[in-house]
Backbone of each chain as ProteinMPNN parsed JSONL, in Angstrom:
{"seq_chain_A": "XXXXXXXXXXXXXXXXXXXXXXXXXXXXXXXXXXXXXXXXXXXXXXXXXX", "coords_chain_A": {"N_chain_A": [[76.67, -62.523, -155.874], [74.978, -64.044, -154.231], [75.764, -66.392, -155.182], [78.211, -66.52, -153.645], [77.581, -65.883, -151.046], [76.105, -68.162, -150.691], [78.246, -70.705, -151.02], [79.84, -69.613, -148.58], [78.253, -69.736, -146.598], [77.487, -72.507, -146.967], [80.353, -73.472, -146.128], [80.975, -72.559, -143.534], [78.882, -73.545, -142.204], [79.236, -76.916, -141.207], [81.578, -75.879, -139.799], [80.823, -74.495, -137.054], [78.601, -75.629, -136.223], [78.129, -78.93, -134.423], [75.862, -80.762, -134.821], [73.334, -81.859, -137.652], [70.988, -81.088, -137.877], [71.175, -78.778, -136.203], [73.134, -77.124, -138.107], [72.247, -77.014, -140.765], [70.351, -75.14, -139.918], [71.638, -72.933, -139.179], [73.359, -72.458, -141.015], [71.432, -71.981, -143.065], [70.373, -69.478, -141.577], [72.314, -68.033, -141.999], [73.137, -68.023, -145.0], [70.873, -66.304, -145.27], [71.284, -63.856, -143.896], [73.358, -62.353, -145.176], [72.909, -62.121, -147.72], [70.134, -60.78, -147.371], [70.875, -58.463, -146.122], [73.502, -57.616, -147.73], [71.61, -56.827, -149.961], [70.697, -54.696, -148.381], [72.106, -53.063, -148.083], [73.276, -52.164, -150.313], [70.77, -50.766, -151.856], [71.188, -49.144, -149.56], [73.564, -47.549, -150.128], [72.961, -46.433, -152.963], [71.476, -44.209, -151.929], [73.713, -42.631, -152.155], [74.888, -42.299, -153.964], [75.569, -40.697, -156.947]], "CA_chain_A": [[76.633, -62.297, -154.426], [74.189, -65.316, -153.728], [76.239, -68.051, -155.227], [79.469, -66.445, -152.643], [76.725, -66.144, -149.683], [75.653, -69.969, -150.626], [79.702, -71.048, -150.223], [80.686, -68.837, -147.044], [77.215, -70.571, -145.704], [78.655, -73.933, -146.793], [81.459, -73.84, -145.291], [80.664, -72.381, -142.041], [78.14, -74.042, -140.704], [79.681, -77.218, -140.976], [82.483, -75.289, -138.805], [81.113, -73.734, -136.272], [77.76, -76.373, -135.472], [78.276, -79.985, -135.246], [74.854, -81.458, -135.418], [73.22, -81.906, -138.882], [69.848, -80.197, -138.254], [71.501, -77.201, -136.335], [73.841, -76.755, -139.271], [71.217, -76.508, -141.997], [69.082, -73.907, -139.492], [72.42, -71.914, -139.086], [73.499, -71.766, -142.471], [70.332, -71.004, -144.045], [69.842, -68.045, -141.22], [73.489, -67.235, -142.593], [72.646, -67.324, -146.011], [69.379, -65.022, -145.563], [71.779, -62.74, -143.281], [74.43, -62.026, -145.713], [71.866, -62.282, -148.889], [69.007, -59.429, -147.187], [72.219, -57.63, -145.625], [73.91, -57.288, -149.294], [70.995, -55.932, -150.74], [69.9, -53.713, -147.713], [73.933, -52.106, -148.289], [73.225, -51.917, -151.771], [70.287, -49.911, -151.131], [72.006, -47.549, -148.851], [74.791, -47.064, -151.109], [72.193, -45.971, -153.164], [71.607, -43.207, -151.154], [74.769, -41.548, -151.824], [75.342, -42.246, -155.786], [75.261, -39.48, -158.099]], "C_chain_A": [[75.922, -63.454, -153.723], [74.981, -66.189, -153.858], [77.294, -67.667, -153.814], [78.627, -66.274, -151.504], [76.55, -67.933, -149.869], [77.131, -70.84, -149.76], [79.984, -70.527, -149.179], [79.49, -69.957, -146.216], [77.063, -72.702, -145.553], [79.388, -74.898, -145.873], [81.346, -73.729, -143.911], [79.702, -72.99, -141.484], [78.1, -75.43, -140.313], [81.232, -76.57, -139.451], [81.89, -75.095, -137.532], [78.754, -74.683, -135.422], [78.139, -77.816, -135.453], [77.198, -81.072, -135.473], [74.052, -81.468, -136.745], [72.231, -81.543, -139.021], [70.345, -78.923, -137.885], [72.794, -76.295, -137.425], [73.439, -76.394, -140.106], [70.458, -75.401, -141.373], [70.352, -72.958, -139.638], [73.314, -71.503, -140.456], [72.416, -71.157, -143.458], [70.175, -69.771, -143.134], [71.224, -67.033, -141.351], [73.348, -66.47, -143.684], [71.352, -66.081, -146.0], [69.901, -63.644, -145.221], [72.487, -61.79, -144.488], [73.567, -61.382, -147.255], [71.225, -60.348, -148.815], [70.404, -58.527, -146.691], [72.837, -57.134, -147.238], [72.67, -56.709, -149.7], [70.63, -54.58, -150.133], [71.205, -52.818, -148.001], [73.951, -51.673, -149.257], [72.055, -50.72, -151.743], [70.433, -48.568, -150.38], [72.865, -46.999, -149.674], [74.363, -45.924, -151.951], [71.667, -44.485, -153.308], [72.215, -42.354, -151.824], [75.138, -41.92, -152.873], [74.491, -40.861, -156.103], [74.298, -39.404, -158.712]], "O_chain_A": [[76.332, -63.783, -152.61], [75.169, -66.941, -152.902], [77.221, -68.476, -152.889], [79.297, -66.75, -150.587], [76.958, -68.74, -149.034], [77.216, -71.334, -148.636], [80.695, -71.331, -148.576], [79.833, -70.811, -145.399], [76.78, -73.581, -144.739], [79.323, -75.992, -145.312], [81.584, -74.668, -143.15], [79.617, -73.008, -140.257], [77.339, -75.722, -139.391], [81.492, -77.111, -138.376], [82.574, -75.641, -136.666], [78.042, -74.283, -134.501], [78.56, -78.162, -136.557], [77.427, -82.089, -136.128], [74.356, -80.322, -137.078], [71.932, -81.433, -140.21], [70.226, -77.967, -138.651], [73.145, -75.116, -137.374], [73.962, -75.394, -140.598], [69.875, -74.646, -142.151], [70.074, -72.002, -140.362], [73.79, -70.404, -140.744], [72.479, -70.248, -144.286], [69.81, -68.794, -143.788], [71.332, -65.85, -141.026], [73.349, -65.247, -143.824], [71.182, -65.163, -146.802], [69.498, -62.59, -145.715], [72.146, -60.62, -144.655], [73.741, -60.239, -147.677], [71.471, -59.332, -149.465], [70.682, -57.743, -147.599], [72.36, -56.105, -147.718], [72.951, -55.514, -149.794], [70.339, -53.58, -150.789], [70.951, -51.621, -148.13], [74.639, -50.661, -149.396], [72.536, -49.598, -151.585], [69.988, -47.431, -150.537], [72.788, -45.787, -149.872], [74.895, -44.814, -151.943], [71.487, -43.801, -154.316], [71.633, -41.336, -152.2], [76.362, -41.894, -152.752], [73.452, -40.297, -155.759], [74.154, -38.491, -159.525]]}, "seq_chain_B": "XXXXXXXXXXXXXXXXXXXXXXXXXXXXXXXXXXXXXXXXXXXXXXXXXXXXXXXXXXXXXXXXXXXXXXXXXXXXXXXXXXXXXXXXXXXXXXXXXXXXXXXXXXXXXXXXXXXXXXXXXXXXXXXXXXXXXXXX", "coords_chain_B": {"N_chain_B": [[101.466, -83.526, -132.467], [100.216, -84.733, -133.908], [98.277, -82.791, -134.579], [99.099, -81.088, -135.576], [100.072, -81.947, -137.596], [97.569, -82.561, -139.893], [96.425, -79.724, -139.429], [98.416, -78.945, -141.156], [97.987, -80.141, -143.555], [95.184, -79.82, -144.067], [95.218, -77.21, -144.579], [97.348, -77.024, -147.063], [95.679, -78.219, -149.304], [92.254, -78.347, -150.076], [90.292, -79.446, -147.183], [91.643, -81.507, -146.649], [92.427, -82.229, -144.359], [90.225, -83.072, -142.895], [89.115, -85.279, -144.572], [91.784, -87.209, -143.825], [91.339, -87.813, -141.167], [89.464, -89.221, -141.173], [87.116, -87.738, -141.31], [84.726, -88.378, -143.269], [82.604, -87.049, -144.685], [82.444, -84.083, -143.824], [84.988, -82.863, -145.449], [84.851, -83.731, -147.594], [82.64, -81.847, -148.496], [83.451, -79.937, -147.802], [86.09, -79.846, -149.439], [85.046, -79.634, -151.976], [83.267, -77.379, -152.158], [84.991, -75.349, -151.505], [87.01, -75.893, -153.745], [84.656, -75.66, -155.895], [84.214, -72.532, -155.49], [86.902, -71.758, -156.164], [87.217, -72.139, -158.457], [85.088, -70.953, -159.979], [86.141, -68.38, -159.529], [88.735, -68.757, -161.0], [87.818, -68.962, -163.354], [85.923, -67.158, -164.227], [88.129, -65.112, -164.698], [89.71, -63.961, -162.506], [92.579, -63.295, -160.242], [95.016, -64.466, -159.263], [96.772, -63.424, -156.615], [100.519, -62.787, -156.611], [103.721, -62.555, -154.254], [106.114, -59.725, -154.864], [108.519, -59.43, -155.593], [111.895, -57.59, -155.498], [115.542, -58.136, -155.9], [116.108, -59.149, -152.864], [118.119, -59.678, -149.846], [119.07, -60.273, -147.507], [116.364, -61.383, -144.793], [115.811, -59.139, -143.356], [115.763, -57.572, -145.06], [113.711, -58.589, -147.16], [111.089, -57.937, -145.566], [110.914, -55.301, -144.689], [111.185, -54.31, -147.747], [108.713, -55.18, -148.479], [106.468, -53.997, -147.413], [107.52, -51.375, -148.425], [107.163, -51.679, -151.227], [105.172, -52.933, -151.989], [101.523, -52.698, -153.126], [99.326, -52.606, -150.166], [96.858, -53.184, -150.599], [96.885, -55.934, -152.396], [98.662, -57.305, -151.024], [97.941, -57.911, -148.946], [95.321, -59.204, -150.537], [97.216, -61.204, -151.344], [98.228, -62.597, -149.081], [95.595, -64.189, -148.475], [94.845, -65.542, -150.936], [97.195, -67.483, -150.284], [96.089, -69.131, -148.615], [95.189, -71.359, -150.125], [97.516, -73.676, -150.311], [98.496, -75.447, -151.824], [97.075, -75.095, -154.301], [98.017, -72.431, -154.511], [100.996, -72.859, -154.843], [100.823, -74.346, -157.297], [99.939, -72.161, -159.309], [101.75, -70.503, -159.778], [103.851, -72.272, -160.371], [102.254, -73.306, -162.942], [101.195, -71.233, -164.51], [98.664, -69.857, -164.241], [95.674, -68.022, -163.291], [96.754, -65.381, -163.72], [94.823, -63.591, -163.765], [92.292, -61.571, -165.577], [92.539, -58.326, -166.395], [90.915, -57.035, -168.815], [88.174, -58.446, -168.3], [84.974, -57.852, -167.141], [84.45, -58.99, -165.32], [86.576, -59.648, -163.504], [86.97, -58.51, -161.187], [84.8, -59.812, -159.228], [85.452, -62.145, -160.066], [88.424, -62.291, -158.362], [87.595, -61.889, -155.74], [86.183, -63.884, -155.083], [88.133, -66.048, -155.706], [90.043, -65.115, -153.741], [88.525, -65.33, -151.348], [87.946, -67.861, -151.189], [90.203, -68.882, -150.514], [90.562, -67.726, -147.906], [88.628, -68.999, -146.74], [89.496, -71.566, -146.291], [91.747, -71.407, -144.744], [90.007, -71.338, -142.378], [88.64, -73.965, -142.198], [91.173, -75.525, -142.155], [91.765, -74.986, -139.74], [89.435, -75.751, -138.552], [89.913, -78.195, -138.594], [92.146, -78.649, -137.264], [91.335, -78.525, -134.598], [89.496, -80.977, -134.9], [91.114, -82.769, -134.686], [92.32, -82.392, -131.699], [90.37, -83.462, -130.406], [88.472, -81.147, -129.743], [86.441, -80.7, -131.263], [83.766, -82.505, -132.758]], "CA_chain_B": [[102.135, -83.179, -133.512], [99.679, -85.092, -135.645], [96.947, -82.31, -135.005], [99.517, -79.618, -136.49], [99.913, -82.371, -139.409], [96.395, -82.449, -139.705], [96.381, -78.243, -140.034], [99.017, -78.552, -142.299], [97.702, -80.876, -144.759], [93.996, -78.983, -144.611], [96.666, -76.128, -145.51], [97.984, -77.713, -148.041], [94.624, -79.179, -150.011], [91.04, -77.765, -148.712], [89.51, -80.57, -146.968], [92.276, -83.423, -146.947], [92.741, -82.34, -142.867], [89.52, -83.948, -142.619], [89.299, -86.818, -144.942], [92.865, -87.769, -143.172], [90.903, -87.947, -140.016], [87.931, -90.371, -141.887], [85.237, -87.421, -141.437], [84.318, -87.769, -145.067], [81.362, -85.974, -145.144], [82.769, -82.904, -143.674], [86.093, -83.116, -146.272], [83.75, -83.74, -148.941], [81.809, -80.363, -148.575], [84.712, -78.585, -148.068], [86.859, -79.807, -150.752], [84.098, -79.265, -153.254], [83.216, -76.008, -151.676], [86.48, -74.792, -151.895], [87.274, -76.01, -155.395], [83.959, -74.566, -156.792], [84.183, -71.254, -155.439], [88.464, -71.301, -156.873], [87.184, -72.586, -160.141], [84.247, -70.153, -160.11], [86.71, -67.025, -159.628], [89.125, -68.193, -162.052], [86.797, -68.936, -164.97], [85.28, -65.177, -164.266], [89.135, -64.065, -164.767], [89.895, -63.814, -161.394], [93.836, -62.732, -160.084], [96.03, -65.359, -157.61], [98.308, -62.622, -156.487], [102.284, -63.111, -156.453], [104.216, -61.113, -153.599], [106.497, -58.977, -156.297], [110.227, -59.041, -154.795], [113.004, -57.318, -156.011], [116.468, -59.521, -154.772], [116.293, -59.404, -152.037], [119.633, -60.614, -149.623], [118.384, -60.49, -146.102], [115.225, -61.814, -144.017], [115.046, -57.916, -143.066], [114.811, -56.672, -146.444], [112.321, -58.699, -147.339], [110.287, -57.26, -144.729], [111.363, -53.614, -145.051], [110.788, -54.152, -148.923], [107.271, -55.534, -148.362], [105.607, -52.575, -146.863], [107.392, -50.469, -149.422], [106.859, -51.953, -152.828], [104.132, -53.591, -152.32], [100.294, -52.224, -152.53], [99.068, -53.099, -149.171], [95.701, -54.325, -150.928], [97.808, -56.708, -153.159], [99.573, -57.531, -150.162], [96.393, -58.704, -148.156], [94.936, -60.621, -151.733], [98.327, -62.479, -151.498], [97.922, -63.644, -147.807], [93.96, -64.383, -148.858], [95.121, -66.462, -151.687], [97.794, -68.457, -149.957], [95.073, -70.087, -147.86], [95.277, -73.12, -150.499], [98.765, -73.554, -150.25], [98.986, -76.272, -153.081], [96.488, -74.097, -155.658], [98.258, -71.073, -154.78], [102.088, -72.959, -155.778], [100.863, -74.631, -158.456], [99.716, -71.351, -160.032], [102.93, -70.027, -159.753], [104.411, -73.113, -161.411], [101.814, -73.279, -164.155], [101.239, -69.893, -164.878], [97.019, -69.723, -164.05], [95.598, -67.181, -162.125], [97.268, -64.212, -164.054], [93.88, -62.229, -164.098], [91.917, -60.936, -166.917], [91.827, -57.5, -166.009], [90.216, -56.582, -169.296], [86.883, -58.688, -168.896], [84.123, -57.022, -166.745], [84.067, -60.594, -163.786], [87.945, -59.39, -162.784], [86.705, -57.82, -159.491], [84.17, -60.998, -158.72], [86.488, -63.553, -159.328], [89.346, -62.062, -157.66], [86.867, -61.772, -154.712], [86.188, -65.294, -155.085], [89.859, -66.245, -155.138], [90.615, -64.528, -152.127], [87.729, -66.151, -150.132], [87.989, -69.758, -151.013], [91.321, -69.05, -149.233], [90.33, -67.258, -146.395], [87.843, -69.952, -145.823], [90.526, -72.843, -146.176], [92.36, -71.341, -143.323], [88.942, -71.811, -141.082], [88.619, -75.293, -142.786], [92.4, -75.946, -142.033], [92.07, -74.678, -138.555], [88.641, -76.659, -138.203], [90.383, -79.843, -138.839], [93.052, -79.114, -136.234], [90.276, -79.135, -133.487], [89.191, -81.752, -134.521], [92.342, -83.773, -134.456], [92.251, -82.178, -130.892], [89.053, -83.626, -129.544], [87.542, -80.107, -129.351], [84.94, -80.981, -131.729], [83.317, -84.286, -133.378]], "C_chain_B": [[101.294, -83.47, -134.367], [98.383, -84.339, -135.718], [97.676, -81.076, -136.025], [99.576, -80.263, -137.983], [98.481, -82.123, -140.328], [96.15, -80.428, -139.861], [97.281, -78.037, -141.027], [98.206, -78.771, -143.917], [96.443, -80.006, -145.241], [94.831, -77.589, -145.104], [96.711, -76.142, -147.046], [96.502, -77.701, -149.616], [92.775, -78.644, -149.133], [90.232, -79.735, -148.281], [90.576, -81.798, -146.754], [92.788, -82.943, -145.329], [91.306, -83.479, -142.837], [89.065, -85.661, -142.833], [90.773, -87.447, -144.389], [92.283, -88.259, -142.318], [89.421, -88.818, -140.238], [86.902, -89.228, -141.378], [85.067, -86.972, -142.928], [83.283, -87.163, -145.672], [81.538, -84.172, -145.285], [84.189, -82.608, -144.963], [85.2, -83.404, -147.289], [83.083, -82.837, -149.582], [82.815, -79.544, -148.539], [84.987, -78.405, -149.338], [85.747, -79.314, -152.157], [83.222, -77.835, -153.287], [84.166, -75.313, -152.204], [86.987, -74.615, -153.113], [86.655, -75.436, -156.329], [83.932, -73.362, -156.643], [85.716, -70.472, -156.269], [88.226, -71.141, -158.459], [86.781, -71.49, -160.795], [85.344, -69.136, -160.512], [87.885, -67.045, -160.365], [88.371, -68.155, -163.68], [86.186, -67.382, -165.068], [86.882, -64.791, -164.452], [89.646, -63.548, -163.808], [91.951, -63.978, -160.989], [94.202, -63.825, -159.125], [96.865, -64.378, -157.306], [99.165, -62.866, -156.093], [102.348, -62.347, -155.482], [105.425, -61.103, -154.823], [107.715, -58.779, -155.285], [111.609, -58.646, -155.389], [114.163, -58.378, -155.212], [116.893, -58.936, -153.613], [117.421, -59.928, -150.858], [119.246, -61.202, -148.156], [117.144, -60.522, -145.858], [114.871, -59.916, -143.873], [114.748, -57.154, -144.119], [114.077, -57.186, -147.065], [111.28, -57.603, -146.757], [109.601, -56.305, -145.137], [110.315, -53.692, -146.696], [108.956, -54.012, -148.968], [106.493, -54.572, -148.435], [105.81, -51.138, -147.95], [107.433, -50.383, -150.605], [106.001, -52.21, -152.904], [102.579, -53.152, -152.153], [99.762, -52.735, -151.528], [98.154, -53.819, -149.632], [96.223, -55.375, -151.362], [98.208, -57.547, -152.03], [98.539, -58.571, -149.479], [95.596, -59.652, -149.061], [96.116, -61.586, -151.528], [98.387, -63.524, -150.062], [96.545, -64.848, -148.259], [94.258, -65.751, -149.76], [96.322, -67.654, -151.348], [97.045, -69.303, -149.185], [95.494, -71.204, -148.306], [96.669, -73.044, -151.02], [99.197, -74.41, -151.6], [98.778, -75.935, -154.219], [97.628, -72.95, -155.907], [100.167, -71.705, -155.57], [101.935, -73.323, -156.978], [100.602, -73.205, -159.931], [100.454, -70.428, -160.479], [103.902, -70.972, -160.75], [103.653, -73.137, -163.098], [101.139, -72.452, -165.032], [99.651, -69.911, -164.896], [96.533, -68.719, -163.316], [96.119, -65.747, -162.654], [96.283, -63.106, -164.041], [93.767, -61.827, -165.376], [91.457, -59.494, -167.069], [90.943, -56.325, -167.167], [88.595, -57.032, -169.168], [85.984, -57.957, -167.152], [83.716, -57.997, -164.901], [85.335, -59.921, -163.247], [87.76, -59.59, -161.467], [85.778, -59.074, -159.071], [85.215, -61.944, -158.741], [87.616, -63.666, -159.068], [88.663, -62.364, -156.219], [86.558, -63.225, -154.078], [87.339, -66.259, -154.645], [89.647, -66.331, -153.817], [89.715, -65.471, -151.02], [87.481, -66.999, -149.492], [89.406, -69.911, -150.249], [91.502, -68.278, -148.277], [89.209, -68.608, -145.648], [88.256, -71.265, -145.775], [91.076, -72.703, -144.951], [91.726, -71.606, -142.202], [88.546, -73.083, -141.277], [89.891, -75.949, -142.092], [92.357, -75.923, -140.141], [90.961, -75.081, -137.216], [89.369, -78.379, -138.01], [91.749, -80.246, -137.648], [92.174, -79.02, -134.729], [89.485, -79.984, -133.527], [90.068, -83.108, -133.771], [92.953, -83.673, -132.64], [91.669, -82.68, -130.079], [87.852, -82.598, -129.537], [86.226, -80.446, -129.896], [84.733, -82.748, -132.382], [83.647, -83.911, -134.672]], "O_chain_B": [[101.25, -82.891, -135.453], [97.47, -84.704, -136.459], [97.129, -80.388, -136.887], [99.341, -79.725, -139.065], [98.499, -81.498, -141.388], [95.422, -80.166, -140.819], [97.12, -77.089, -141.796], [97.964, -78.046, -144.883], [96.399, -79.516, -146.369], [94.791, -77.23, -146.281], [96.211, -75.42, -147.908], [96.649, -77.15, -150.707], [92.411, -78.661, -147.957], [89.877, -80.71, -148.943], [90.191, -82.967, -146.716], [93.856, -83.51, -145.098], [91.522, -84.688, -142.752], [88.833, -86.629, -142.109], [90.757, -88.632, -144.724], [92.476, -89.474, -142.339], [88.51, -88.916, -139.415], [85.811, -89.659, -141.004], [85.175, -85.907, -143.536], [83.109, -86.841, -146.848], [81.15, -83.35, -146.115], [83.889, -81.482, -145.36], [85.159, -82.295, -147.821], [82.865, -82.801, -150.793], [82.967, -78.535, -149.228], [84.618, -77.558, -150.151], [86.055, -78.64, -153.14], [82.654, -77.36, -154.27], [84.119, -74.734, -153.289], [87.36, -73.54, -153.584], [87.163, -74.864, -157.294], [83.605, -72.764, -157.668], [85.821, -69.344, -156.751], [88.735, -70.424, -159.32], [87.377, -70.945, -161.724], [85.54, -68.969, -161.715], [88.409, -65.962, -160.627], [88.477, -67.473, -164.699], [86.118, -66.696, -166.088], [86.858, -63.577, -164.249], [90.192, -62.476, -164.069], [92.539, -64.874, -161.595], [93.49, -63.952, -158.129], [97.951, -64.51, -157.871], [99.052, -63.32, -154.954], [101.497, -61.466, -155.355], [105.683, -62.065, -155.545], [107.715, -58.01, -154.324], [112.375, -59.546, -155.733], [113.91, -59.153, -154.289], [117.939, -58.307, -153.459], [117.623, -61.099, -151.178], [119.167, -62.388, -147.836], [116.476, -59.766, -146.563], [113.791, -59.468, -144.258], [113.846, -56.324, -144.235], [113.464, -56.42, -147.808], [110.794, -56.655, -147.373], [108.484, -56.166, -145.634], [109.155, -53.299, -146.822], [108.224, -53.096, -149.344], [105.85, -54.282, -149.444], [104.996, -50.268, -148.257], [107.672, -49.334, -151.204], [105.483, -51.876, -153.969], [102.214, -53.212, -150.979], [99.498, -53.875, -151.909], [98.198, -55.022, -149.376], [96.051, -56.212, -150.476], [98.0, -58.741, -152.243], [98.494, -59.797, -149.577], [95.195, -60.727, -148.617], [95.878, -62.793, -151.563], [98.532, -64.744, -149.998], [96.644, -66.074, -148.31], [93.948, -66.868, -149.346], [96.384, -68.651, -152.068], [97.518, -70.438, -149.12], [96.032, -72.055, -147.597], [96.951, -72.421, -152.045], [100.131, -74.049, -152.316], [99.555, -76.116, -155.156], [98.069, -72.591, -156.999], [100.595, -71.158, -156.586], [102.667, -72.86, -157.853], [100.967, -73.289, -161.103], [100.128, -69.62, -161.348], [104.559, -70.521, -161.688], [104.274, -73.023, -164.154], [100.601, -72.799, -166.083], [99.35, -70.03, -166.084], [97.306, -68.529, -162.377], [95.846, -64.84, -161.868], [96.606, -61.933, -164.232], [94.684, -61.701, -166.188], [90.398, -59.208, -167.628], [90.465, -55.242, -166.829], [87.738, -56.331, -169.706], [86.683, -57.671, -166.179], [83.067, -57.726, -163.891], [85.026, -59.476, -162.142], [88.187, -60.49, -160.744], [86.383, -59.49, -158.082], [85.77, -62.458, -157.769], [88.195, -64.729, -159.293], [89.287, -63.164, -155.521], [86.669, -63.578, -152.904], [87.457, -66.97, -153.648], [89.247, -67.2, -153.042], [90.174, -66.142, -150.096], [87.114, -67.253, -148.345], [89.686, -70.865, -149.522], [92.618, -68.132, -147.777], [89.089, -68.979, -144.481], [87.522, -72.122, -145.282], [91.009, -73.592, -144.101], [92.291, -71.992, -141.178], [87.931, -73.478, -140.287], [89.654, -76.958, -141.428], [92.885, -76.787, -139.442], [91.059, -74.998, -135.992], [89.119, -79.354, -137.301], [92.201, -81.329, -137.275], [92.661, -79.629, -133.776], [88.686, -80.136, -132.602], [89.857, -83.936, -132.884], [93.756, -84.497, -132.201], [92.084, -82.597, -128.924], [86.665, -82.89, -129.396], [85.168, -80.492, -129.27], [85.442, -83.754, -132.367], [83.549, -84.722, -135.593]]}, "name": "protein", "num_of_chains": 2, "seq": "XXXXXXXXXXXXXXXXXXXXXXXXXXXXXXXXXXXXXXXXXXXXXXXXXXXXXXXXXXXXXXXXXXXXXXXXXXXXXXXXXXXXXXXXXXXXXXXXXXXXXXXXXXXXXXXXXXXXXXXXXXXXXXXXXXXXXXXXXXXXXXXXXXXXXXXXXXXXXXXXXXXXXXXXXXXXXXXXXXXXXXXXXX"}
């Protein structure tokens, strides 16, 4: 789940910034999103297992 | 015309819209983005999915057929995976990609698959704004 958060965060923030410091701030606050998000889902899921 | 070439080609190849257009930094990260996340999900055993067509005679029975042979999920991995238009024929020509759906990665590096060509198409469709002006 980290290495496929690392690539989506990759790719996109080339895309969607085009300066080269706000690219590294917006992919790493990608990666952390997707990263703490996946586990907080995992977590919930959690919840509702048998 | 030469920004749709320019979406084709990133189409085609992840990253070669950009290196066409000399930004080789950005085409650099892609392509090697792209490639390790394909590689990644077939070395885990990971699926390219075929669309599955009986013969077909007419444009409308394709269609028709589509919706009713085909598992819709299946259906949506096969868009997903055409992203890299050149991976996804060659895998068809050289038989790769068949899935290992006995080893325990299947479901990751199908997932994988699918993504590195969903995120070609925003790669592909980056490279035609640039060829636009929209962006640097």
């Amino acid at each position: 789940m980290i290495i496929y958060a690392f690539f989506v965060s990759v790719v996109l923030a080339p895309i969607r910034r085009n300066e080269p410091k706000s690219q590294i701030k917006y992919g790493l606050s990608l990666f952390l999103i997707m990263v703490i998000g996946g586990l907080a889902f995992g977590w919930l899921m959690f919840l509702f297992a048998r | 015309m030469k920004p749709y070439a320019y979406l084709l080609a990133g189409w085609l190849f992840p990253g070669l819209g950009h290196l066409l257009q000399k930004k080789f930094w950005r085409g650099a990260i892609f392509l090697l983005a792209i490639l390790a996340m394909m590689g990644m999900g077939l070395a885990m055993g990971g699926k390219i999915y075929p669309l599955y067509l009986e013969k077909p005679q007419t444009v409308l029975e394709i269609v028709t057929n589509l919706f009713k042979k085909e598992n819709p999920l299946t259906l949506l991995a096969f868009f997903a995976d055409l992203g890299n238009l050149l991976i996804y024929a060659l895998s068809r020509f050289l038989s790769f990609g068949l899935g290992a759906l006995e080893r325990a990665t299947f479901e990751f590096g199908t997932a994988y698959v699918a993504g590195a060509g969903l995120l070609n198409y925003l790669i592909a469709l980056d490279a035609f704004d640039v060829a636009r002006g929209k962006k640097k």
